[in-house]
C-alpha positions as a Markdown table, in Angstrom:
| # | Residue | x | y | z |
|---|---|---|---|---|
| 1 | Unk | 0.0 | 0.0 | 0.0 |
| 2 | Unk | 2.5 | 2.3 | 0.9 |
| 3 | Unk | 4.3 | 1.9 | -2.9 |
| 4 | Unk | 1.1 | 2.9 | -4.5 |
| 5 | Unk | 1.2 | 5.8 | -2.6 |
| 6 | Unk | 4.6 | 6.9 | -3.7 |
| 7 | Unk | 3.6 | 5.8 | -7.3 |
| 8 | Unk | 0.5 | 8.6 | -7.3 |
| 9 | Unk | 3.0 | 11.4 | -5.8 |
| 10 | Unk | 4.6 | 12.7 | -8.5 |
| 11 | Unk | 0.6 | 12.8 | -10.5 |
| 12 | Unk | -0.1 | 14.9 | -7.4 |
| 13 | Unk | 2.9 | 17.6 | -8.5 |
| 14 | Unk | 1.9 | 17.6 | -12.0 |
| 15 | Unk | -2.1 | 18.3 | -10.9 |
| 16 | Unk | -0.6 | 20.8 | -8.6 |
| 17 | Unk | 1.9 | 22.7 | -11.5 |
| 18 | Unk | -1.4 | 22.6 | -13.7 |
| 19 | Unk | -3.7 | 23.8 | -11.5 |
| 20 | Unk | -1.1 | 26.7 | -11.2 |
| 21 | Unk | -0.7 | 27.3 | -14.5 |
| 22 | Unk | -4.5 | 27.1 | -15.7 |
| 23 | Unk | -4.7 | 29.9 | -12.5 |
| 24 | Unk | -2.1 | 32.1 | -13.9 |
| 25 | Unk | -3.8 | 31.7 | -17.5 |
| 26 | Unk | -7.2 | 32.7 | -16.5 |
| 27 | Unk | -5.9 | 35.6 | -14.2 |
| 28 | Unk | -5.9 | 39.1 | -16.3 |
| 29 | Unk | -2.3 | 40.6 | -17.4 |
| 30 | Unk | -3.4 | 43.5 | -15.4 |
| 31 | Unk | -3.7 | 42.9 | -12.0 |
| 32 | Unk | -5.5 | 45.9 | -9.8 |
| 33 | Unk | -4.6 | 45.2 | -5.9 |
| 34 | Unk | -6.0 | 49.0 | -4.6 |
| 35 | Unk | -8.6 | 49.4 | -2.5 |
| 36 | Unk | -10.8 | 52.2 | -2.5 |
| 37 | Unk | -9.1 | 55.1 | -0.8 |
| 38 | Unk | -6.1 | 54.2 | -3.1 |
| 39 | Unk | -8.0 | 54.1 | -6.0 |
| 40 | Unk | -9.1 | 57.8 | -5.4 |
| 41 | Unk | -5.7 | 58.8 | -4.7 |
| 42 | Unk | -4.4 | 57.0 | -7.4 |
| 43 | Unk | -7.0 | 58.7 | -10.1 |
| 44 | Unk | -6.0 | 62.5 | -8.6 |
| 45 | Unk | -2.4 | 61.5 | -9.3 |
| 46 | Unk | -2.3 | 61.0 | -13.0 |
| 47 | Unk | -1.9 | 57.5 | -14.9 |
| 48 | Unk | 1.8 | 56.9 | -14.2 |
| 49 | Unk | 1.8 | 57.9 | -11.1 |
| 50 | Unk | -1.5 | 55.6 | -10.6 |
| 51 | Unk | 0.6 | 52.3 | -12.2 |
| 52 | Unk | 3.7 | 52.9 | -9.9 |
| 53 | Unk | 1.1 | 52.6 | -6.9 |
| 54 | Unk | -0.3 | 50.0 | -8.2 |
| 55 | Unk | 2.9 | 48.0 | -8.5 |
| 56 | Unk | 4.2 | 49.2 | -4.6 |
| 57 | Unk | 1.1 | 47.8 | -3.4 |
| 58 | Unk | 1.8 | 44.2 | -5.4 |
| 59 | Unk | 5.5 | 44.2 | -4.2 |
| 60 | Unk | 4.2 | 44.8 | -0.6 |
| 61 | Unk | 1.8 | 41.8 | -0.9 |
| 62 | Unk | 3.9 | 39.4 | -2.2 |
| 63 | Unk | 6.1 | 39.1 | 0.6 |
| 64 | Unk | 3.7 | 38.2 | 3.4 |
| 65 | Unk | 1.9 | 36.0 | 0.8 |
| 66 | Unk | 5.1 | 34.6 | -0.3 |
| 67 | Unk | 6.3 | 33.9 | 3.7 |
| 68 | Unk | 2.6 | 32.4 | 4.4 |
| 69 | Unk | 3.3 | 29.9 | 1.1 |
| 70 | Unk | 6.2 | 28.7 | 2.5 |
| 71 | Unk | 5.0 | 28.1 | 6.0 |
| 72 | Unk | 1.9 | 26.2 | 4.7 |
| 73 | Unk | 3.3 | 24.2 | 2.3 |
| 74 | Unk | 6.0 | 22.5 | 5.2 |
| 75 | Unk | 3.4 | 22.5 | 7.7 |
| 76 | Unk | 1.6 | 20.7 | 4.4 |
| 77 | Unk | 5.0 | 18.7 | 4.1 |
| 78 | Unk | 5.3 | 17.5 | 7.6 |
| 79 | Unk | 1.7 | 16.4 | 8.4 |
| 80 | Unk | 2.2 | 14.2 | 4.6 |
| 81 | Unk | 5.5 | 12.6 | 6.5 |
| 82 | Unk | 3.6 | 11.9 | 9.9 |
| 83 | Unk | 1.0 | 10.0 | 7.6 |
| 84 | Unk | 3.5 | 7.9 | 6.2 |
């Protein structure tokens, strides 16, 4: 039983890498992260202006995102070797 297992994990990663890929496909090219307060700001400060906003806010998100991923996926990582 435990072989099959092992057998079906790499299936599992390619799933995974599609499911992330079909995401990033259906997501638009531009990605609008403001809320509304920055969205008024943004429109009183002209259309570059606006854009380099709009990226700041993206590169501020990302990080704690990016830290959350990582702690999920070995919490994810452990609890799969505990199972074992």
């Amino acid at each position: 039983m435990n072989q099959l297992k092992k057998k079906n994990l790499p299936i599992k990663k390619h799933r995974l890498a599609l499911l992330v890929l079909c995401f990033l496909l259906i997501t638009p090219p531009v990605v609008k992260a403001q809320c509304s307060i920055c969205t008024r700001t943004a429109q009183q400060l002209g259309e570059r202006p606006a854009k380099a906003l709009n990226r700041g806010i993206i590169y501020l998100a990302f990080t704690p995102l990016a830290i959350f991923g990582v702690i999920g996926y070995r919490w994810w990582k452990s609890e799969q070797e505990e199972h074992e």
